[in-house]
MARFI-649128 format. One record per residue: residue in three letters; x, y, z of N, C-alpha, C in turn. Coordinates in steps of 0.02 Angstrom, whole numbers, plus 32768, in hexadecimal, padded with zeros to 4 digits. Layout:
N
ALAXYZXYZXYZ ...
***
This chain:
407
UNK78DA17AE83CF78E517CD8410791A1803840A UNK7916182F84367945188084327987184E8457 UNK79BF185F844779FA1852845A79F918998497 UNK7A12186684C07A2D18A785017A6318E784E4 UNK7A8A18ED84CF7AAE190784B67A861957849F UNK7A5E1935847A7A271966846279F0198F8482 UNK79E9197784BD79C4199C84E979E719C9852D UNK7A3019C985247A481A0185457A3C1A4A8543 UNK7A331A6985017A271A9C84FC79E21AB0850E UNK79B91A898512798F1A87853A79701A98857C UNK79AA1A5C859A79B01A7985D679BE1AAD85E3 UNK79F11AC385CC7A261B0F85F579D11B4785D1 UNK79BA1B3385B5798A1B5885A079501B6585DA UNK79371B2985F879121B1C862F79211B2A8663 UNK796D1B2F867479911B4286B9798F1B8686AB UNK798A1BC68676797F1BFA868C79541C028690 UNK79271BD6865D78D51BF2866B78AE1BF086A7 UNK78D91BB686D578BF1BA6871778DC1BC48742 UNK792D1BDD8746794C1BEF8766796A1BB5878D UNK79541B75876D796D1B3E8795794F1B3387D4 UNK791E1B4D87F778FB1B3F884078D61B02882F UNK78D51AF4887E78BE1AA58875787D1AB08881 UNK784B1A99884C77FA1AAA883D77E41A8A8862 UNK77ED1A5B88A877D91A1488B577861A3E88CE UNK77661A1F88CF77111A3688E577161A338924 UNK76D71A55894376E31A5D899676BF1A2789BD UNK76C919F489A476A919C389B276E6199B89CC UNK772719A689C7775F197889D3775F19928A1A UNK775B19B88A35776E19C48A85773C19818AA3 UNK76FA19828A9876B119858AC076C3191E8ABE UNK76CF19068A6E76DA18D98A53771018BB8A7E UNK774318CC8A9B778618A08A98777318AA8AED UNK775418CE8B1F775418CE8B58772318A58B6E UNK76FD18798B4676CA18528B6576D418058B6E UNK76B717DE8B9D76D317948BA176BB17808B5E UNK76D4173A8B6076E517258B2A769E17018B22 UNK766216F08B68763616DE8B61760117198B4D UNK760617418B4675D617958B3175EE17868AE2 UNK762817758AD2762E177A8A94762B173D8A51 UNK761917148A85760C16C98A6475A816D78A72 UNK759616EA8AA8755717008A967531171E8A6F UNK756A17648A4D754D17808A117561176989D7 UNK7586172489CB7581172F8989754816EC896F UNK752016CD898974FC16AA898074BA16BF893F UNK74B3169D8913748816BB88D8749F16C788B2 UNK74F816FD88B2750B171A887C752D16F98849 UNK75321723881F755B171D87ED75A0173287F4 UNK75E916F687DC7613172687DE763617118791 UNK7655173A876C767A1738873476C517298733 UNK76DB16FD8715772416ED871A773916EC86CB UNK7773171186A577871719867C77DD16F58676 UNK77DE16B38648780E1695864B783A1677861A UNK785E167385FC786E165185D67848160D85C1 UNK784A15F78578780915B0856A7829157F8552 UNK787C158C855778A015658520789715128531 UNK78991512855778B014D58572785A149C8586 UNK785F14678567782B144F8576781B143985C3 UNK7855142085E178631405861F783D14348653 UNK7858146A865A7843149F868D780B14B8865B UNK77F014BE863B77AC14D08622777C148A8640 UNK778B1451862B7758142B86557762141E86A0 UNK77A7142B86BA779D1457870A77791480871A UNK777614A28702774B14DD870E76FA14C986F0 UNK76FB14C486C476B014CE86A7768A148086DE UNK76A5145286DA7681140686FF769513FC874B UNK76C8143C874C76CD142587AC76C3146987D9 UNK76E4148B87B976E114C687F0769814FD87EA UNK7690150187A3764B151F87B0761B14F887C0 UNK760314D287B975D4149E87E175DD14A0883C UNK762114A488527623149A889B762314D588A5 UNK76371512888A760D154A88B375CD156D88AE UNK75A615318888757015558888755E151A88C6 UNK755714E088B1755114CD88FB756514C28924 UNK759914E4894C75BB14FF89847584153E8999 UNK7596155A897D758E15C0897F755215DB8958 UNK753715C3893274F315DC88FA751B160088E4 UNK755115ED88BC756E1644888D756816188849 UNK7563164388307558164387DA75B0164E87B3 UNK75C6161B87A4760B163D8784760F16268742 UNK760A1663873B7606166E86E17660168286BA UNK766D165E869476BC1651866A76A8168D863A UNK76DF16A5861D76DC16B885F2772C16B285CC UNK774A16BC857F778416C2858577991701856B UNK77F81708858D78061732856E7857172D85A4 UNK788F1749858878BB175885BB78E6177D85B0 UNK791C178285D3794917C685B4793017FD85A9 UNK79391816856B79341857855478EB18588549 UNK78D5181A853B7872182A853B786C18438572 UNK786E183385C5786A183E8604787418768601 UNK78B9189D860E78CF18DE861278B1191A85E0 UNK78AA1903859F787919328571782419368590 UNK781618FB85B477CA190385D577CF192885EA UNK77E51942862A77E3195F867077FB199F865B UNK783719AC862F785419ED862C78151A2485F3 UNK77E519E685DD77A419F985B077691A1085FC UNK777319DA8615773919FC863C774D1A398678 UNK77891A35869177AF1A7686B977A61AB086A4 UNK77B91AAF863F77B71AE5861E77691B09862C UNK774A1ADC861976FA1AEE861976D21AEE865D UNK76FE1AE8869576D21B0486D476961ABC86D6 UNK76B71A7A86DB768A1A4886E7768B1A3A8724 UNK76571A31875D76501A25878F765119DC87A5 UNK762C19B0877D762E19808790762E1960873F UNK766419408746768419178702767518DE86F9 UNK768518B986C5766B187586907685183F86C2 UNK76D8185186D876EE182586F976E21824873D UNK76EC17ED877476F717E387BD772A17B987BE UNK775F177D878D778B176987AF77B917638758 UNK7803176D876B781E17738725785C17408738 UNK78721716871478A716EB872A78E6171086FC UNK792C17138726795917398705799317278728 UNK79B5174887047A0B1753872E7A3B1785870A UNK7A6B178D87257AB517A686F97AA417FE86E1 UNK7A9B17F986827A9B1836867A7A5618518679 UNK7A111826867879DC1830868E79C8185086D8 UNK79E9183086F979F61848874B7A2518958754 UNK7A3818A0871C7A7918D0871B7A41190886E7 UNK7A0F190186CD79FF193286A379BC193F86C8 UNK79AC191D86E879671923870A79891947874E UNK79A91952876679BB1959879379CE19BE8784 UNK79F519C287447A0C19F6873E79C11A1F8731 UNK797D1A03872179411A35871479151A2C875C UNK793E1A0F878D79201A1187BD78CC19E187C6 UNK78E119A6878E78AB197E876A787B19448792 UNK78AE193787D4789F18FB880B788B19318846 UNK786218EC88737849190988B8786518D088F1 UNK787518F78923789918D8895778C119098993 UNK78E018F4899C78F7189F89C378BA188489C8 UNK78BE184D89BF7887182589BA789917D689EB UNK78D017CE89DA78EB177789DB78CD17588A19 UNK78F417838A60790E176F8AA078C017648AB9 UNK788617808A9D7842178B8A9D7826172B8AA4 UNK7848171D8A76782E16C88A4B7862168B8A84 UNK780A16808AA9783816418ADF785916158ABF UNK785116048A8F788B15CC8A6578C415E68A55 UNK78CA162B8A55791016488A56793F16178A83 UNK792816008AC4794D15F98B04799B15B88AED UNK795915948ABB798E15688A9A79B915748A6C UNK79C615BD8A4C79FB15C28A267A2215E38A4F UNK7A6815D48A1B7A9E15EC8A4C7AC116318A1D UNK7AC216708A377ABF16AF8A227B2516BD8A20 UNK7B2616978A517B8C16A08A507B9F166F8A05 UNK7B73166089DC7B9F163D89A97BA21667897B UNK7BCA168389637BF616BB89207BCB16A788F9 UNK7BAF165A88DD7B94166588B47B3A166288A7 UNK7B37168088EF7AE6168F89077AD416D688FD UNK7B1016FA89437B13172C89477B07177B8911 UNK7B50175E88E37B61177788907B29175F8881 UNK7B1E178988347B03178B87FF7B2A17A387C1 UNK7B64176C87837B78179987647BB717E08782 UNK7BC917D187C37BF317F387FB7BC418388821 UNK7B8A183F88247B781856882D7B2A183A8862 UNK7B30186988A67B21185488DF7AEB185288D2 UNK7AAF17F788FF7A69181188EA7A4D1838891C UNK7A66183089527A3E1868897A79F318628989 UNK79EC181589907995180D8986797C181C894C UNK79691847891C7958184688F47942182688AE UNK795D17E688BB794717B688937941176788D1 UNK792D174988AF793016FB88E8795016BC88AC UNK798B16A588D37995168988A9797316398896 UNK79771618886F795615DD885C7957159A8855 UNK79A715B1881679BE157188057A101581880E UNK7A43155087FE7A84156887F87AA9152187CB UNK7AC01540879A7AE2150E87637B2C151F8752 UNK7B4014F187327B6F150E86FD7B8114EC86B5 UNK7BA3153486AE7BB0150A86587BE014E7863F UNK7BD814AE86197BFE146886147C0B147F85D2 UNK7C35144385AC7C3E143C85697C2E13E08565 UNK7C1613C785257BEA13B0850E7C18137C84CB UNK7C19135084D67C28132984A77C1912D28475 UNK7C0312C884527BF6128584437C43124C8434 UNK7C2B122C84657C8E11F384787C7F11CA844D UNK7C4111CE841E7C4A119383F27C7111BC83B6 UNK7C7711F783A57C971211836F7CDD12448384 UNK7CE3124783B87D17127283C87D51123D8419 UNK7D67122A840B7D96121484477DBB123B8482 UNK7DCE1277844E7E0C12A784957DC612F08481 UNK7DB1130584A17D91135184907DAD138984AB UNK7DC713C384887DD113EC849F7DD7140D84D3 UNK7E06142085077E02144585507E0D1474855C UNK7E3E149385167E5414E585267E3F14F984DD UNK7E65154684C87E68156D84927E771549845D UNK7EBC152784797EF3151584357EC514DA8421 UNK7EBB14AE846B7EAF145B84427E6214848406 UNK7E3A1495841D7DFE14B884057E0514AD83A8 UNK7E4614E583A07E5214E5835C7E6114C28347 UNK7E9A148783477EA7145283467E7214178336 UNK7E31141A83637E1113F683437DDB14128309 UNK7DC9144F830E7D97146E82DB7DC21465828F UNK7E0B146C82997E26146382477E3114038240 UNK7E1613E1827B7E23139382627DDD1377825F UNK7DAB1393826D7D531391826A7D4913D28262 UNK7D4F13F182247D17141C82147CCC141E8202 UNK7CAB1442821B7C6A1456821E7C471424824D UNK7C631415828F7C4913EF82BD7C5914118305 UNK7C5A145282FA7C561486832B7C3C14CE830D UNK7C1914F083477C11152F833A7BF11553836B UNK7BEC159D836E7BD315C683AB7B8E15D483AA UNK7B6115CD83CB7B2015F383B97B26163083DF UNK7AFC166C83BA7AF316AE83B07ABB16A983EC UNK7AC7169884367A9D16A484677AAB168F84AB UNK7A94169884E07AA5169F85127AD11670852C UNK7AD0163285127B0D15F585147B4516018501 UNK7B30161D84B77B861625848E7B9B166A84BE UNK7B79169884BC7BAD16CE84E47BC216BD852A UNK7B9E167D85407BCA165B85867C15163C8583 UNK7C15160B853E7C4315EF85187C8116308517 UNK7C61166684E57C9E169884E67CCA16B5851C UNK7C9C16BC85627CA616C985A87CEE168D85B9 UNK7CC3164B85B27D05162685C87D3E162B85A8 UNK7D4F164A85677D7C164285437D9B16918541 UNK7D7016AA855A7D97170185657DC216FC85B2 UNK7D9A16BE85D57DBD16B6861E7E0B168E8610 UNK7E06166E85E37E43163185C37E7E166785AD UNK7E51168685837E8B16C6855F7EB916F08591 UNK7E9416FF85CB7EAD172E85F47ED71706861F UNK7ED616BC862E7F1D169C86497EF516848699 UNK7EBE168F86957E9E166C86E37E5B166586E2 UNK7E41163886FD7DFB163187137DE016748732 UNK7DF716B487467DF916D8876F7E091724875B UNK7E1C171F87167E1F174087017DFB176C86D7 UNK7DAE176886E67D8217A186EC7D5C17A38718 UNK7D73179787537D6B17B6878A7D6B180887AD UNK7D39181787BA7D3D186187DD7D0A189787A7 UNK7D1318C8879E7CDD190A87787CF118EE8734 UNK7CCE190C87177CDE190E86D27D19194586A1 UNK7D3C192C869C7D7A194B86847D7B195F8634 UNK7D6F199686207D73199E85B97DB0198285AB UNK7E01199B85CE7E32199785C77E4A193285B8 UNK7E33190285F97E2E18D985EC7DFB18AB85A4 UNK7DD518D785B67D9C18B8856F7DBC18C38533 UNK7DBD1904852D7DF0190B84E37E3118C684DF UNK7E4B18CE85127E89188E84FF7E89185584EF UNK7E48183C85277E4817F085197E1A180784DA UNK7DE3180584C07DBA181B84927DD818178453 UNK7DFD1847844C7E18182E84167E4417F48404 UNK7E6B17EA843E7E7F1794841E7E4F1760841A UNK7E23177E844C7DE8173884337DC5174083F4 UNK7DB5177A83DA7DA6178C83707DD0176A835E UNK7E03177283607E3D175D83447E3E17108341 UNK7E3A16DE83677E3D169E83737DF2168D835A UNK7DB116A583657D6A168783497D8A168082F9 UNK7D9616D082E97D9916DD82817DC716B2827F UNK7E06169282A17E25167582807E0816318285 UNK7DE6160B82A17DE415C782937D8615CC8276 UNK7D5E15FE82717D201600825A7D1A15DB820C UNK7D4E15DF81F07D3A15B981C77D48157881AF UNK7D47155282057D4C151282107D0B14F6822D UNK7CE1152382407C8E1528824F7C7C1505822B UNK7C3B14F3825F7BEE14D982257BDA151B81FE UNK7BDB150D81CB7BCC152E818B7BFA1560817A UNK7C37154681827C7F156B81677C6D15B08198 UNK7C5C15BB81BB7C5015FB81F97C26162581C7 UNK7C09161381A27BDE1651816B7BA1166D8197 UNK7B7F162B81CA7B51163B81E77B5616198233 UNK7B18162E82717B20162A82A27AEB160A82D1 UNK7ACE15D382E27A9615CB83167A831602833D UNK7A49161983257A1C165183667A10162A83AA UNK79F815EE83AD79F215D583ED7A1D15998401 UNK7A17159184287A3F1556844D7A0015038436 UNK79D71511843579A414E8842579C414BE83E3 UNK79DB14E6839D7A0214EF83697A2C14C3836D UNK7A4914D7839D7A8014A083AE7A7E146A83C5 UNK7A67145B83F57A3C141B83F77A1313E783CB UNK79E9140D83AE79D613EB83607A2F13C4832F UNK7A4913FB83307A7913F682F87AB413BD8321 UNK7AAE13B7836A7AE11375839B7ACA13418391 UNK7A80134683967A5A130A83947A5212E6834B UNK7A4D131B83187A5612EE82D97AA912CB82B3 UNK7ACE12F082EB7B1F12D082E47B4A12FF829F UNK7B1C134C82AC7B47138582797B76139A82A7 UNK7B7C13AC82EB7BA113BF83227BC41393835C UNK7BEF1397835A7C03134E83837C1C137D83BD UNK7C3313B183C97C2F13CE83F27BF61402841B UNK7BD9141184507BB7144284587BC3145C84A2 UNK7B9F146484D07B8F148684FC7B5C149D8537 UNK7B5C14B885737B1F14C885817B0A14D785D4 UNK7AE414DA85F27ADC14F686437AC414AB8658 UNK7AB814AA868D7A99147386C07ADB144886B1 UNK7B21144286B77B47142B86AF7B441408866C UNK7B48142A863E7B46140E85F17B01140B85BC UNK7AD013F885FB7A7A13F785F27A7A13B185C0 UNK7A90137085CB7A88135185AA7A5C131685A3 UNK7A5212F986037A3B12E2861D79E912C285F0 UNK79CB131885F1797F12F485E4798812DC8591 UNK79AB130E856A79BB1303852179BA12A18521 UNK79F7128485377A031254853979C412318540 UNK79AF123E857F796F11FC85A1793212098567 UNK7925123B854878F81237852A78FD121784C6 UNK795D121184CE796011F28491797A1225844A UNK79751265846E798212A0844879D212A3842F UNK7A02129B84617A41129784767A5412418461 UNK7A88122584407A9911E384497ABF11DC8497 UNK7AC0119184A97ADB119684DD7B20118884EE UNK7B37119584B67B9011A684B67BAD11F084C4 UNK7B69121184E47B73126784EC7B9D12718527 UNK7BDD127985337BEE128A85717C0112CF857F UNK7BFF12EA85B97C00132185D47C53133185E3 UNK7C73136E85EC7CC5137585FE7CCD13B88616 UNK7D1013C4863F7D181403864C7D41140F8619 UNK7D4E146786197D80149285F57DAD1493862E UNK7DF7149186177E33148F86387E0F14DB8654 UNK7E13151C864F7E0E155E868E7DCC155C86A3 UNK7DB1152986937D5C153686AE7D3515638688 UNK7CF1155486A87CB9155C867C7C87158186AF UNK7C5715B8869F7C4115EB86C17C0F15BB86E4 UNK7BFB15C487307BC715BE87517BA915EE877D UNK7B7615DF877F7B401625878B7AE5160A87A0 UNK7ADD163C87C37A87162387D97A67165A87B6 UNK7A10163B87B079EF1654878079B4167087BE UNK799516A987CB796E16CF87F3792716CA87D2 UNK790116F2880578A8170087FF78A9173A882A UNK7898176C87F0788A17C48809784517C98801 UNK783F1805883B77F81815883677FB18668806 UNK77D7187987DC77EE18AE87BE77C318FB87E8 UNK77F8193087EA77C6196E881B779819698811 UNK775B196287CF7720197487C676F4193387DB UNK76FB190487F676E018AA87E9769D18CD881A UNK767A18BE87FD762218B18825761C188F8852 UNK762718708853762F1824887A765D182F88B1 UNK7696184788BE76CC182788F376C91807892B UNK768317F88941769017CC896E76851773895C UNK766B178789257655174688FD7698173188E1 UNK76B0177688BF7703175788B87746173888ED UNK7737174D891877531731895A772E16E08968 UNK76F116D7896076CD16AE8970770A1670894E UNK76F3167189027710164A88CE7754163B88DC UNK777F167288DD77C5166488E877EE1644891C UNK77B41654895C77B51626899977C215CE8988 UNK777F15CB894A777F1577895977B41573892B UNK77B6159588FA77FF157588C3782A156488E4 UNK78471586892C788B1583893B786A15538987 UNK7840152C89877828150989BC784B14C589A8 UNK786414A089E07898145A89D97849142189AA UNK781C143789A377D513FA897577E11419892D UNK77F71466892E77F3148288DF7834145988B8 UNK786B146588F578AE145E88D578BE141588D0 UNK78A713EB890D78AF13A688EF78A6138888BE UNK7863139C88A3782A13988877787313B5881C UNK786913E4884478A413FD87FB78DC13D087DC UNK790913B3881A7941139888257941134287F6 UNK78F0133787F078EE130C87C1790712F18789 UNK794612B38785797312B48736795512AB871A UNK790D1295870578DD128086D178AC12C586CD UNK78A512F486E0787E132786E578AD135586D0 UNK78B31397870A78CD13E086F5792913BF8701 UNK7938139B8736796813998737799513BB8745 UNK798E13F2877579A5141B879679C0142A87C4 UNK7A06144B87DC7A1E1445882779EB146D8854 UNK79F41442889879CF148C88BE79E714C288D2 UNK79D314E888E079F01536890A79FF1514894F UNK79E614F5896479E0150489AE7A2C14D689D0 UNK7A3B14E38A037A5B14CF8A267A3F146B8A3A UNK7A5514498A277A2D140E8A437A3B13FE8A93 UNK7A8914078AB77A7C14098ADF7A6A14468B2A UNK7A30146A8B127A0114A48B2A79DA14928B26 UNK79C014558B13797C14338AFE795114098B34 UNK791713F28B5C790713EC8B6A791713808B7B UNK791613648B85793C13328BA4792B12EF8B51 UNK78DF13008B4D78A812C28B4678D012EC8ADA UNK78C1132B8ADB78CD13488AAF790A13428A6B UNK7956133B8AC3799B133A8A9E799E12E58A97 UNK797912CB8AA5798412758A8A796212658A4C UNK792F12A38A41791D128A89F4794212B189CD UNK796E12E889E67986130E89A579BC12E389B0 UNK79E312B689CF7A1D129589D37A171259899E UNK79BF123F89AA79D91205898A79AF12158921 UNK79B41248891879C5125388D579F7122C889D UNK79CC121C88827A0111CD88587A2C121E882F UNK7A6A121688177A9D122288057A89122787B9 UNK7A9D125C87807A98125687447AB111F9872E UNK7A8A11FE87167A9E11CA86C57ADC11B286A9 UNK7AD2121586847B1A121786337B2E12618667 UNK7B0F128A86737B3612CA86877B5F12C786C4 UNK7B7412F886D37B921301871A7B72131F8748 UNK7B88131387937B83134087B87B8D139287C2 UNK7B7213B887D17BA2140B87C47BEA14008802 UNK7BDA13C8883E7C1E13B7885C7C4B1389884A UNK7C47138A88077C7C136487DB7C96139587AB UNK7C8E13D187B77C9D13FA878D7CC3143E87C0 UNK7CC0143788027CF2145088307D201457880B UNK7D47149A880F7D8414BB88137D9214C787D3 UNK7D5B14AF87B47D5714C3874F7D0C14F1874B UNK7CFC152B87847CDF154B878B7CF4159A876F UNK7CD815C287547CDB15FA87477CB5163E8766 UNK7CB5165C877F7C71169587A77C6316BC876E UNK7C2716C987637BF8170F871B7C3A173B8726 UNK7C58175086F97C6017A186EB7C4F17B086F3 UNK7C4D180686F37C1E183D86F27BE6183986C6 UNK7BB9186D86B87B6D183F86817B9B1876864E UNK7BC718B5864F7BE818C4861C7BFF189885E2 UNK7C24185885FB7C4C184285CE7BFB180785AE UNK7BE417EA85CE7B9917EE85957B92180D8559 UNK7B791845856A7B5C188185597B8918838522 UNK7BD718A5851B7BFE18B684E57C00186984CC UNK7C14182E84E47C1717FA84A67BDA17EC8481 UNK7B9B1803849F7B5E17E684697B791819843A UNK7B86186784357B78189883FB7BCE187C83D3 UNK7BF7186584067C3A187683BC7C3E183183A8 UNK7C1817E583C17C1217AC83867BF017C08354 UNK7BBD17EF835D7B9717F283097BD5181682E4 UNK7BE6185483087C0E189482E17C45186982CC UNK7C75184583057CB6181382F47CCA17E682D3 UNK7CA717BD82CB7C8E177682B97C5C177E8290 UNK7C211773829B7BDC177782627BE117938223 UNK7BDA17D682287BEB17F581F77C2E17F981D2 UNK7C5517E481E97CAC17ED81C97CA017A3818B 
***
C-alpha cells in the first residue's frame, strides 16, 4: 500500500489541475431535496459498492453475514465489499477525478482523520449529506468527538459510525506493574527486552501520537492547527527517545511489524508481552476466541490515549448516491448498531446517543452484557486524547522510516 506521505505531491498536483472546485455531479442538488421516501424508492434493484478495510475478521463477518444480507432484504440493494483504505481510497478517486470519471468504482468508502483531510483537499467527497439520514436524529453532533475529525470540522460530509479508543495491552501473567509513561516505558524495555515494539502502521503511528502528546507536558498538547515549529520540537525528542531504547525491541529494533495483525500473532504466541490497539485495546474478541490468553488485561497511559470516530463517505463521483445514503442509513440505524455492539461479534461502541433512542430500543442497548477482559471506553474517561491534526500523521509515518527504520 502507498504510504500517505507519498501521495501529497500528488495532490497539490490535482489541486492545480482541478483548481480545487468541487466536481460534485449535478445530481446532488435534485438528490438531497427529495423525501427520503422518493429516495428509498429509487434505490431498490441496485447495486451499491462499499470499499473498506478487510483486516479484521469480526467486522468482515459483520458485514459479509449481517448487513449485506439485510439490505438486500430490507431495500433489494446489492452491496458489494471490496478492500482497500487510506491511501488506496484517495489514490482511487484522485485516479478517476484526474481522468474525468463520471461515475466511479466506489459508492461508499469508510475513513477518517488524514483520509478525510486528503480527500477533502481534491475535493474527493459529496455532501452535506448527513442531516439527510433519519438515523442521524440519534447522534449527537455537539460531541467534539463527532463533530471533529482529526480537529478538523465534518461538516456533514462524512457520517460517522463507530467511536473507540486506543488502550495499551498487556499479559498480567508475565508482567505485574506495566508501563504508564515515557520513563517507566524504558525502564521496562531494558528489564524485558524484545517483548515490545512499534508497528510501522496506522496503530504504531497512533502509539507515537500519544507519546508526542506525553513529550509536550499535556494531554492537550496537540491541540489546535498544525504547528512545523511545535513538530520539529517535540519530534525530535521523540527520535531521540525511540533510537535510544530501539535496541531494547523485538528484534534488537533491526526490524518493524507492517501490520498490527503482526502484532497480535507475535502477543498471542507470548514474543510481546506488551501491545496495543482501538476498540479500547481490541482484546475482547482475541481472548473469547482463544487467540489472546486470558491473563490479557487492558490499562490506561498516565496522559491518555487518542480517541476518535471512524466515518462512511460518499465519494463526488459514486453512481449510486442514493443507494449510498440508503446503506448508511441502516448502518447508523439503533438494529445495525446494536447488532454491532455485540462482545462476541464486532464488538463495537455505538455512535448513537442511547438516551435519543426510542423507549423499547434504549432498554436493549442498556442491557448489553459488559466486556469480559476489556474495558469500557467509560472507564477510560479523562485518559482521553482528541486526533491531532492529520499533519502530525502524515509527517510521523515519513520520519519513522527516515528516523528510526533506516538509522
Amino acid at each position: 500500500m502507498l504510504k500517505l506521505n507519498f501521495l501529497v505531491p500528488f495532490i497539490v498536483a490535482l489541486c492545480a489541475f482541478s483548481s480545487c472546485q468541487n466536481n460534485t455531479s449535478e445530481d446532488q442538488p435534485d438528490l438531497l431535496a427529495q423525501s427520503w421516501e422518493e429516495i428509498t424508492d429509487s434505490t431498490a434493484g441496485t447495486t451499491v459498492n462499499f470499499m473498506m478495510w478487510q483486516g479484521s475478521p469480526e467486522i468482515n463477518n459483520y458485514i459479509n453475514n449481517y448487513v449485506v444480507p439485510s439490505v438486500k432484504e430490507k431495500y433489494n440493494i446489492d452491496l458489494k465489499i471490496s478492500g482497500g483504505q487510506g491511501a488506496e481510497i484517495v489514490q482511487l478517486i484522485m485516479s478517476e477525478k484526474q481522468a474525468d470519471v463520471n461515475r466511479g468504482q466506489v459508492d461508499i468508502v469508510w475513513i477518517n482523520g488524514e483520509t478525510f483531510f486528503q480527500l477533502n483537499q481534491i475535493k474527493g467527497l459529496w455532501g452535506p449529506f448527513v442531516k439527510k439520514l433519519p438515523n442521524s436524529e440519534y447522534i449527537d453532533f455537539n460531541d467534539p468527538y463527532i463533530e471533529t475529525d482529526f480537529q478538523q470540522p465534518v461538516n456533514g460530509m462524512e457520517a460517522p459510525w463507530s467511536i473507540s479508543q486506543f488502550a495499551m495491552v498487556y499479559d498480567s501473567a508475565k508482567v505485574a506493574y506495566p508501563p504508564k509513561n515515557l520513563q517507566e516505558l524504558e525502564a521496562y524495555v531494558k528489564e524485558h527486552p524484545g517483548t515490545f515494539t512499534i508497528s510501522n502502521d496506522f496503530s504504531g503511528m497512533t502509539l507515537l501520537k500519544c507519546f508526542l502528546a506525553e513529550i509536550s507536558g499535556s494531554p492537550k498538547g496537540l491541540n489546535g492547527p498544525f504547528s512545523e515549529e511545535k513538530y520539529e520540537k517535540l519530534s525530535d525528542q521523540l527520535w531521540d527517545y525511540i533510537n535510544r531504547i530501539k535496541p531494547y525491541f523485538w528484534k534488537q529494533g533491526t526490524t518493524f511489524p507492517k501490520e498490527a495483525t503482526k502484532m497480535d500473532q507475535m502477543f498471542a504466541n507470548g514474543e510481546l508481552w506488551l501491545g496495543y490497539g482501538y476498540g479500547e485495546g481490541g482484546i475482547e474478541d482475541k481472548v473469547l476466541q482463544g487467540l489472546f490468553p486470558t491473563s490479557t488485561r487492558v490499562y490506561a497511559w498516565d496522559n491518555g490515549t487518542i480517541r476518535n470516530a471512524n466515518y462512511l463517505g460518499i465519494p463526488y463521483n459514486s453512481g449510486n448516491k442514493a443507494g449510498a445514503l440508503q446503506v448508511i442509513n441502516f448502518l447508523l440505524s439503533p438494529e445495525a448498531q446494536f447488532k454491532k455492539m455485540d462482545p462476541e461479534g464486532m464488538n463495537a461502541n455505538t455512535i448513537l446517543t442511547v438516551e435519543k433512542l426510542p423507549k423499547d430500543w434504549k432498554e436493549k442497548f442498556e442491557s448489553v452484557p459488559d466486556r469480559k477482559y476489556g474495558v469500557k471506553m467509560a472507564d477510560l474517561d479523562g485518559k482521553d486524547i482528541p486526533e491531532p491534526a492529520p499533519e502530525y500523521m502524515i509527517r510521523l509515518y515519513e520520519e519513522f522510516r527516515t528516523e528510526v527504520i533506516e538509522k
